[in-house]
N, C-alpha and C positions, 0 to 999 in steps of 0.2 A: 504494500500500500504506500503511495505517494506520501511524503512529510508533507506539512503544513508549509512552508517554506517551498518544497515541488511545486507545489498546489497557486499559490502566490506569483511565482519565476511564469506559471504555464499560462496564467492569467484566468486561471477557475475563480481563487479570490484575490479580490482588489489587492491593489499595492501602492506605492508611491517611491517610483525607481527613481534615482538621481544619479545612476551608472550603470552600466552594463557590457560586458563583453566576453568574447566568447567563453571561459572559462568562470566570468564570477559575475553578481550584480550586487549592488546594492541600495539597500530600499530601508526609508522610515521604518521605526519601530511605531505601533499603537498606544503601546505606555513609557513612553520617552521619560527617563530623568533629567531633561535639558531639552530645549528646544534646538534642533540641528543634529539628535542621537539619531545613528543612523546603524544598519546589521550590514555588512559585508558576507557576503553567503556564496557560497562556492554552488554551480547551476548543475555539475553531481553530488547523489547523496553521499555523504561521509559523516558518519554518526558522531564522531568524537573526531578532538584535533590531535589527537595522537595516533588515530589510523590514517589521517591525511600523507602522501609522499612530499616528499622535501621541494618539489616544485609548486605545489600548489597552494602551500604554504606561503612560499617565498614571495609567489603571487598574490595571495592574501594580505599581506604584508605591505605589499609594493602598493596593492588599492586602496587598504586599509590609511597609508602615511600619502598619498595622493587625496584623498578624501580630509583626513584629517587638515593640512593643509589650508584647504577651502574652506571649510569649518573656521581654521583660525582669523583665514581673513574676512568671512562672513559674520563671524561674534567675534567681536574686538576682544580684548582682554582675556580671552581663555586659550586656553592648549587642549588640543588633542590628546582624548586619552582614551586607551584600550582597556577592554574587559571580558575575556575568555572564560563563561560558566558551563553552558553546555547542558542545563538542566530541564529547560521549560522544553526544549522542542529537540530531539536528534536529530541533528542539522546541523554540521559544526556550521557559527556564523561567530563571528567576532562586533561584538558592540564598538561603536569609534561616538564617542561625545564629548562636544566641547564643554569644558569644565574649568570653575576657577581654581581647586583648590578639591584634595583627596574627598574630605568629607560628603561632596554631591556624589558621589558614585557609589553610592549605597543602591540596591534596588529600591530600599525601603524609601526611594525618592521619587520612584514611578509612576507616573500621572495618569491614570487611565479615563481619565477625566474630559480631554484636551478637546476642543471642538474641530471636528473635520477640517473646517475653513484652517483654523491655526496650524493643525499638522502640514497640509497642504502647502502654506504659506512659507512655514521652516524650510521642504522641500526645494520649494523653489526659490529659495533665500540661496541656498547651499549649490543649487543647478548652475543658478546664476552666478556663481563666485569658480563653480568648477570652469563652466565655459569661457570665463573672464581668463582662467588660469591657465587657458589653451588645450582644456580636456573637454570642447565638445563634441570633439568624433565616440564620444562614450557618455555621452548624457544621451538617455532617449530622447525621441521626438515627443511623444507623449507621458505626464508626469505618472500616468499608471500601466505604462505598459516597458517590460524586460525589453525589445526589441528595438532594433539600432535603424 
């Protein structure tokens, strides 16, 4: 059975992609602890990041610190930060949110609250700072769709 995340990439359930390419995408979270928390998710299943192979990693990585980036110059005063749990869905995806300081990056800081319109809006705060960055041959064309 498809992960939740499959299901999302395939375009069964909604999403709000702000990259994508052949090997990875990455799309808002729904209970963002920051506005601009985005999942980095690889577009094969790999349940855990430690059965992932050292390329796809690397590549994770490489989207992960390209994303974060745009983030930083999209929210002034934070840094990019990583957060690898791996519990709510098997789907290795790596959390990337801009943060001022350790203590937001609690989940216990998760908004599941956030109205459509403002999810939306973070997305496309973050589109716009990627494209600005000279990555929009990897922003889709449309905010909810995986596809280039």
């Amino acid at each position: 059975m498809a992960t939740l995340f499959t299901r999302i990439i395939d375009g069964e359930i909604p999403g709000r992609f702000v990259w994508a390419d052949d090997r990875a995408v990455v799309f808002a979270t729904i209970a963002p602890i920051a506005d601009g928390h985005v999942l980095v998710v690889p577009r094969a299943e790999v349940d855990r990041f430690t059965e992932a192979d050292d390329d796809l990693l690397a590549h994770l990585m490489v989207v992960a610190r390209t994303v974060g980036r745009a983030q930083e110059a999209a929210w002034e005063g934070t840094r990019a930060a990583l957060v690898v749990a791996g519990f709510e869905v098997p789907h290795l995806h790596v959390h990337v949110v801009p943060a001022r300081g350790e203590g937001e990056l609690s989940f216990a800081n998760a908004r599941s609250d956030v109205p459509a319109a403002d999810l939306d809006a973070a997305a496309e705060r973050l589109r716009d700072a990627l494209r600005t960055q000279g990555h929009a041959a990897h922003v889709p064309a449309a905010l909810g769709s995986a596809a280039l």
